[in-house]
C-alpha positions, 0 to 999 in steps of 0.5 A: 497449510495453503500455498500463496503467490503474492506478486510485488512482494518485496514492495512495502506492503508486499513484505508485510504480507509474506511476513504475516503467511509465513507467520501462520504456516503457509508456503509463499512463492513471491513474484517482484522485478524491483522496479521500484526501490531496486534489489531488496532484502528481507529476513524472511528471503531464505525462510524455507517455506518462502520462494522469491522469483525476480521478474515481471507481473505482465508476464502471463506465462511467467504468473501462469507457471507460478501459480500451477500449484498455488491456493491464492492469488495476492495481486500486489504487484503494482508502479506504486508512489507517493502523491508526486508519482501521480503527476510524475508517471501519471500515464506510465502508472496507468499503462503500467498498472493496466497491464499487470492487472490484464495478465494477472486475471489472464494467468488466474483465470486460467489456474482456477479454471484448472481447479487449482485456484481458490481465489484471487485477492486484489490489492486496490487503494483508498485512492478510489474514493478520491473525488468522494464528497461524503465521509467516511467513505463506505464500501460501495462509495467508490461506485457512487461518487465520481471517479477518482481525478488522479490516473493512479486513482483511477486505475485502482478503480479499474482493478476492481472492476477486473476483480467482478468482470472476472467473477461475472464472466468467469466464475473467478472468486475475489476478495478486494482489499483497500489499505488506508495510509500504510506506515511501516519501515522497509522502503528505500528512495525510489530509484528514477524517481524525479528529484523533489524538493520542500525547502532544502531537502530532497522527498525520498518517497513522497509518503508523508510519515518517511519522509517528515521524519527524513527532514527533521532528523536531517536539521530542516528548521522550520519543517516544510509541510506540503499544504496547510496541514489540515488533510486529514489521513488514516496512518495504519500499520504495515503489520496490521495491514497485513493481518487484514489482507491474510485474515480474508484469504478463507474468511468465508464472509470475504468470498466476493466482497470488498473491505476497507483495512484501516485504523478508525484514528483520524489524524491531520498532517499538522498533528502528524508533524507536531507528533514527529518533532516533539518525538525527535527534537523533544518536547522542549523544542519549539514547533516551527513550519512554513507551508508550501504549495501542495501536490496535485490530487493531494486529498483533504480528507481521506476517512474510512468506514471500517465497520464492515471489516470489523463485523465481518472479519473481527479486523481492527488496527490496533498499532497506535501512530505512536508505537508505528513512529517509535519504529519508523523513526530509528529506522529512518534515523538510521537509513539517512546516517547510512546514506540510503535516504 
């Protein structure tokens, strides 16, 4: 048994993640400060083997004291949104992230240099190969192409280069992990997030599956689709996500490499739609949508190459878009009935 901190880890992916550690028997000491969604709850919360301490990823002496006795370091700790977030706070999520990132290695440093610390796993974002003009995108492309346009983007980024200058200098051993479009049930509306239509109706989070499902289920009648509905994205379950990221905690082939984590099933946000309505209204409904003006930074083709991860770590995606909807669906359903979206 190894003992983990995971920092942001009552966020949507954090939450896989303790889920799947405490699945195979490890201890979890989980750092989050509810920035987001406010106070969550998760099943696992008062697992035995699960500590969840509210506060703040800048804080060096707070991360530093967590991770005195700790194996591995998931730095998942992050000011995390849908696309409008990347207008919205586009210097707070800079800033914001900068500093976690800074404290983080500053307390991780420290931990593996007292002989503690084994490695430290860096949550980044395919949103490093943002302004890529070659696909599918391949470990290795976020250097060569030109840097993301969005801060977010460009921030994660950042983080990995932490991940290496942090290794260069300071021995520091690193895996970085990118997850691709993660669907999964648990996130909430965000609390201070600006008020954002499509049509008649308020975006929650401004991630695509929720929030076309929130639509439907409340009545919207044609669906509003941001864009023409051609972008092409990669929707990979939370669960599997989470298996990718614990899969490279002692994985000796993750020591000091990157991976993509992602299904390989190309999907546009048209057949997305498509998939959603038929699944809420019934196949006999007829499909009817208007396009609406697109986000800033919103990605036309965003297309992994997961090769790697599979040769290297045996990882593959293996939750169908249609098992991930029959789950996200109810759940949503039940969370606009209740009030909470």
């Amino acid at each position: 048994m190894v003992k983990v901190l995971v920092t942001g880890s009552a966020g949507f992916i954090g939450g896989y993640v303790v889920q799947e550690l405490l699945g195979r028997g490890h201890e979890v000491v989980g750092l989050d400060d509810y920035s987001k969604y406010g106070p969550v709850s998760h099943a696992h919360d008062t697992h035995p083997r699960y500590r969840l301490v509210e506060g703040d990823a800048r804080d060096v002496g707070l991360v530093r004291e967590l991770l005195a006795d700790c194996d591995h370091f998931i730095a998942g700790a992050a000011m995390i949104g849908g696309i409008s977030y990347f207008h919205t706070y586009a210097y707070d999520l800079l800033a914001t992230n900068e500093r976690i990132m800074a404290a983080s290695c500053d307390a991780a440093i420290e931990a593996h240099r007292a002989g503690t610390l084994r490695k430290m796993t860096y949550v980044s974002s395919s949103m490093v190969y943002e302004s890529t003009d070659r696909w599918p995108s391949t470990e290795g492309d976020e250097r060569r192409v030109p840097p993301p346009a969005s801060s977010y983007g460009f921030q994660k980024l950042a983080v990995e280069y932490y991940a290496r200058a942090a290794r260069d200098q300071y021995g520091l051993p690193y895996t970085i992990v990118r997850p691709f479009n993660c669907v999964g049930v648990g996130e909430g509306r965000a609390a201070g997030q600006a008020e954002i239509l499509s049509g008649n109706v308020t975006l929650a989070m401004s991630h695509v599956v929720p929030d076309l499902v929130q639509k439907i289920v409340k009545g919207q009648d044609p669906l509003h689709i941001h864009g023409d509905g051609n972008q092409v994205r990669h929707y990979t379950y939370g669960g599997d996500l989470a298996r990718g990221i614990v899969d490279t905690l002692e994985h000796p082939g993750a020591l000091n490499e990157d991976f993509n984590l992602s299904t390989e099933r190309s999907t546009t946000v048209m057949e997305l739609a498509r998939l959603v309505w038929d699944r809420i209204k019934g196949p006999g409904v007829p499909f009817r949508h208007v396009s609406e003006q697109s986000f800033p930074h919103d990605v036309q083709r965003r297309v992994p190459d997961v090769t790697k991860a599979r040769e290297v770590l045996g990882f593959e995606a293996t939750t169908s878009l249609e098992d991930m909807l029959d789950e996200v669906i109810p759940w949503v359903t039940k969370a606009v009935a209740d009030g909470r979206l």
